[in-house]
C-alpha positions as CSV (number, residue, x, y, z in Angstrom):
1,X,20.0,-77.8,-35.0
2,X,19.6,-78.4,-38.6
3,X,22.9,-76.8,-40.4
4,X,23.6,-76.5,-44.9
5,X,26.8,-76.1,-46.2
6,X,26.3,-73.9,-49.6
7,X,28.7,-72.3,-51.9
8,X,28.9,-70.8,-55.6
9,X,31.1,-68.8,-58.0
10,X,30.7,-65.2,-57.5
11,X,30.2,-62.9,-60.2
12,X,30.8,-59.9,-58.0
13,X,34.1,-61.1,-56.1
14,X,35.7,-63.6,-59.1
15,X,35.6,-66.4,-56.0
16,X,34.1,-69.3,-54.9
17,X,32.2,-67.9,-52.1
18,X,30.4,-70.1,-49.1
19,X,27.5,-69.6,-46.8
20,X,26.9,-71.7,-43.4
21,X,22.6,-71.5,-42.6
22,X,21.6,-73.0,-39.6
23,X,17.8,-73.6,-38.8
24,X,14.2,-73.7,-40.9
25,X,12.3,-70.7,-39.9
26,X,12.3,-67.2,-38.3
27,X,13.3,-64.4,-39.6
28,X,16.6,-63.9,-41.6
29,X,20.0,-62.8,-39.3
30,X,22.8,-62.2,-41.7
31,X,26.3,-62.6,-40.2
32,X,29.5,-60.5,-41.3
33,X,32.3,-62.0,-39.6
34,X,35.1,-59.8,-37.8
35,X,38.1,-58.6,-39.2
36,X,39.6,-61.2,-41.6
37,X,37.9,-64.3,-40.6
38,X,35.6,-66.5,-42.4
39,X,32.1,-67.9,-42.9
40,X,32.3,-70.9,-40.2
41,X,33.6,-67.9,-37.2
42,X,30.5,-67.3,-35.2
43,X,30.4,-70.9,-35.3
44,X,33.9,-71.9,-33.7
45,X,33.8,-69.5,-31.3
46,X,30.3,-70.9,-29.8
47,X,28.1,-68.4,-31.2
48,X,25.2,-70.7,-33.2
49,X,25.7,-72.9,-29.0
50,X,24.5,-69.9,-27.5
51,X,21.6,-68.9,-30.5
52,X,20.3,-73.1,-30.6
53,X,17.2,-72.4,-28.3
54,X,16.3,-69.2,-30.9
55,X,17.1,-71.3,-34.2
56,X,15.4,-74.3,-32.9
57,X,12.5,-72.9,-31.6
58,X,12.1,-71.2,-35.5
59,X,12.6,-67.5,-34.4
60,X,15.8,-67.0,-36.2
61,X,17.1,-68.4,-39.2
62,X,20.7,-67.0,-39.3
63,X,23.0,-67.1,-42.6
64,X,26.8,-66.5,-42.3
65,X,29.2,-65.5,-45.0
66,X,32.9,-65.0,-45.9
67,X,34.4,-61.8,-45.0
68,X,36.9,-60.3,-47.7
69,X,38.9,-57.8,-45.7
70,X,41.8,-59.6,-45.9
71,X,41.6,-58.9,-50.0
72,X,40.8,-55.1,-49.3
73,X,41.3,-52.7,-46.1
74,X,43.5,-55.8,-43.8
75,X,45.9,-56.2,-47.1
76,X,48.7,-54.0,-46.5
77,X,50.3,-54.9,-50.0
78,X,47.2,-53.5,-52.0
79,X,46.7,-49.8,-53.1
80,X,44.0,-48.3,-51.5
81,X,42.3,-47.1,-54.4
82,X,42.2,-51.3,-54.9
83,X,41.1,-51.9,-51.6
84,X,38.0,-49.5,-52.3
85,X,37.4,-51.1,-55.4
86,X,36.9,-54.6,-53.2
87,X,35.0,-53.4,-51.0
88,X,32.5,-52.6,-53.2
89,X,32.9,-55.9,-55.1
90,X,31.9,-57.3,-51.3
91,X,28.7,-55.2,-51.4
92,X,27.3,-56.2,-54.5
93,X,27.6,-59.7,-53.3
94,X,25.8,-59.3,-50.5
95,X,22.8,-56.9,-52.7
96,X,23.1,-58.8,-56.1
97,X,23.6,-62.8,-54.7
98,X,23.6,-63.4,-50.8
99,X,20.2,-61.4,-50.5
100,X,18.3,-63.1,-53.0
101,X,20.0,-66.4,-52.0
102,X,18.4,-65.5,-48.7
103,X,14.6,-64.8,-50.3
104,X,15.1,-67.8,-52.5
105,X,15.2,-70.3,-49.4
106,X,13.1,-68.7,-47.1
107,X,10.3,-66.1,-48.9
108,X,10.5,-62.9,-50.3
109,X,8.3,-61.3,-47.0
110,X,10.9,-62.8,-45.3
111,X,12.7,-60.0,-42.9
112,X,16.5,-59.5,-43.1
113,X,19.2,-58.4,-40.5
114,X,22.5,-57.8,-40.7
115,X,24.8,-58.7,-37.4
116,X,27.9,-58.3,-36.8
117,X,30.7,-57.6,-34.1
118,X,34.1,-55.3,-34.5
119,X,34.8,-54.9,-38.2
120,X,31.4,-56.7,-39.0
121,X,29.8,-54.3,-37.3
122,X,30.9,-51.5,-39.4
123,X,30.0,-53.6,-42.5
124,X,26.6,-54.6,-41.6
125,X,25.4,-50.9,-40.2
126,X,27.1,-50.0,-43.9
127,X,25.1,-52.8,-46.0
128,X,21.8,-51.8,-44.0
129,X,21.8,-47.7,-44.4
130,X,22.5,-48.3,-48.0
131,X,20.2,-50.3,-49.6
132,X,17.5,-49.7,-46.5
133,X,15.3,-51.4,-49.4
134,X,16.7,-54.8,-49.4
135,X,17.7,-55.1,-45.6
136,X,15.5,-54.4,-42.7
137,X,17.8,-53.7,-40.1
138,X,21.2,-54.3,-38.1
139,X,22.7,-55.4,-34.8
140,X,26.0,-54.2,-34.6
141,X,27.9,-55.0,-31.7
142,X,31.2,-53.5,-30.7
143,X,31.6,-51.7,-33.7
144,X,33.2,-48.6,-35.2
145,X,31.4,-46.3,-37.7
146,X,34.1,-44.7,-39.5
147,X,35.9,-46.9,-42.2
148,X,39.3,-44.4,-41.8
149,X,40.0,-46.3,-39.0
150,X,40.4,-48.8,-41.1
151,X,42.5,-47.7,-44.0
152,X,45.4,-46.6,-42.4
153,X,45.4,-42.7,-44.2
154,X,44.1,-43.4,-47.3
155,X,40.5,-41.5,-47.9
156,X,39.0,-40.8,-51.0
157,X,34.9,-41.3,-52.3
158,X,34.9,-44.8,-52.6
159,X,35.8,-44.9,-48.5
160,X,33.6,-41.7,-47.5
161,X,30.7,-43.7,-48.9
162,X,31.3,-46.7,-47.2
163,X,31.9,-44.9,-43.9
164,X,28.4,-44.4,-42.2
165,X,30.1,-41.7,-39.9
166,X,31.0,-39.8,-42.9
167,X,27.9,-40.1,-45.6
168,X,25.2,-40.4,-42.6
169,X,25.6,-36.7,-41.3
170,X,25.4,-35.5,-44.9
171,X,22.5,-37.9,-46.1
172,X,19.3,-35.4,-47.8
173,X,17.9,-38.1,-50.1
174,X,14.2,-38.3,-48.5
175,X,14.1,-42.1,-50.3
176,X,17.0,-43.2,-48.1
177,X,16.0,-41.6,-44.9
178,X,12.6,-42.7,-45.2
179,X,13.6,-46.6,-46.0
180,X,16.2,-46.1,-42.7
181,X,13.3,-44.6,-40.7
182,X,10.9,-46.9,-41.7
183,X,12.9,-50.3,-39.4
184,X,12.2,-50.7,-36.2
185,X,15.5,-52.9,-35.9
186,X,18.4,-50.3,-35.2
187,X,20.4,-52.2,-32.5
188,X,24.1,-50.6,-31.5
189,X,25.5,-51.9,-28.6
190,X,29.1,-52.2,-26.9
191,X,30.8,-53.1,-24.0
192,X,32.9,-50.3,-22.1
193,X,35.4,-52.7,-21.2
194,X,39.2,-53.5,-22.3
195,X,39.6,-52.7,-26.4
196,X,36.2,-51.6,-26.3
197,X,35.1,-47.9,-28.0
198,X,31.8,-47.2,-26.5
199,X,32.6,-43.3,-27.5
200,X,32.7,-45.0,-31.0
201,X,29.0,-45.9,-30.6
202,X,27.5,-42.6,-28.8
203,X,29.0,-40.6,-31.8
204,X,27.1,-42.7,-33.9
205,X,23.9,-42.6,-31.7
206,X,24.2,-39.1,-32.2
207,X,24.7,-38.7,-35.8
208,X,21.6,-41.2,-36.2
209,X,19.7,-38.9,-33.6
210,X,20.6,-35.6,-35.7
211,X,18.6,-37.4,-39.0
212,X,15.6,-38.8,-37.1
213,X,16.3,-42.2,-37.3
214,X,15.0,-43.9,-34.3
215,X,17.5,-46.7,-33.0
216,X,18.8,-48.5,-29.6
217,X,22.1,-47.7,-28.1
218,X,22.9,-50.0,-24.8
219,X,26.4,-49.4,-23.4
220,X,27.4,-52.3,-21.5
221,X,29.5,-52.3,-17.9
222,X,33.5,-52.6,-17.8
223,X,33.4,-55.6,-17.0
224,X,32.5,-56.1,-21.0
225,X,35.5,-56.6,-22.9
226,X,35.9,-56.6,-27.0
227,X,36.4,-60.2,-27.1
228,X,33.4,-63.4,-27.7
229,X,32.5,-63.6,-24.1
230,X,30.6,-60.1,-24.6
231,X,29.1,-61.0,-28.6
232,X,27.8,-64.4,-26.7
233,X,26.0,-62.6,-24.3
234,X,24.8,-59.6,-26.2
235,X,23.4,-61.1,-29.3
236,X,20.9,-63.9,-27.2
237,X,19.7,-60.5,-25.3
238,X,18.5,-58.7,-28.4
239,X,16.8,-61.9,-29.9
240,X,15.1,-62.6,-26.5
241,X,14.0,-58.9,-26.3
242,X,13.4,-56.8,-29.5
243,X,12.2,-59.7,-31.8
């Protein structure tokens, strides 16, 4: 499996910022790690193991990045006016450099989808419903849709429109519904096991439902807990089937 280390100065985030890429073809799977972890995550917990026969075979050609959490909603010592402010910082680095990082070494036809489990989930159904125009879709996996679970109180603009449970219900702009509408690569799926919130995702299914966006919901057995074993076996499932 063919794997490039990259990295540059972000003008967005004020960081040195790297990206792990791992095959030569396929379309483009865009990892947000979990919680506060890094770009090399997916990787040491098995993840890019249990994707090799989709990367090698030239189905998939999966990017991961740094998360920043642990500079916005995980820092307890920041403000969370602050914390807002970072987040956003994080999603014009995604829109402004990752994305056309992405075009510029595959093609600009060149499908992208976000993926991620727990806190990256939230973040890549967030990245995708807002600039619909630049992504092409998401597979969120164990996730949560409402970023004040997150930020511990603290809820102002900046948070309700980075919350998809929040800005999704109240969402008119026919340019935005129409770019949602328009992907056929709206993937939510838990497990119903320990830690898990499958509630978490039907609310969301429903919310999605209410504004005629078609999507996929699959709640998983029990015996799925919120932990790697479940993201290991989920993720291979949705490249085998819906790609």
């Amino acid at each position: 499996m063919k794997r490039e280390l990259f990295s540059w100065y972000s003008p967005a985030l004020q960081k040195e910022m790297p990206i792990v890429g791992y095959g030569d073809y396929g379309f483009a799977l865009l990892l947000v790690p979990t919680a506060a972890a890094d770009y090399l995550e997916y990787e040491r917990f098995q993840l890019m193991d249990t994707l090799a026969p989709f990367i090698n075979s030239g189905k998939v050609r999966i990017f991961s990045i740094n998360s920043i959490n642990n500079e916005s909603w995980l820092n307890n010592e920041m403000a969370g006016e602050h914390k807002a402010i970072r987040h956003n910082q994080f999603n014009n680095y995604v829109f402004n450099e990752v994305v056309p990082f992405i075009k510029t070494n595959t093609s600009a036809e060149t499908p992208i989808i976000t993926c991620g489990a727990s806190f990256g989930a939230l973040h890549s159904m967030n990245l995708f419903l807002k600039r619909p125009d630049l992504i092409n879709g998401v597979i969120a996996m164990s996730g949560v849709y409402d970023l004040t679970e997150y930020t511990k109180g603290f809820y102002d603009d900046q948070v309700y429109f980075n919350s998809p449970a929040h800005y999704i219900p109240n969402l008119t702009d026919e340019w935005y519904l129409d770019n949602i509408r328009r992907s056929n690569h709206i993937h939510i799926a838990t497990g119903s096991g320990d830690y898990e919130d499958p509630e978490a995702s039907r609310r969301f299914s429903g919310i999605l439902s209410n504004k005629g966006i078609n999507h996929h919901l699959d709640i998983w057995g029990t015996e799925w807990k919120h932990d790697w074993p479940t993201w290991r076996a989920m993720l291979p499932v949705y490249l085998e089937q819906k790609f």
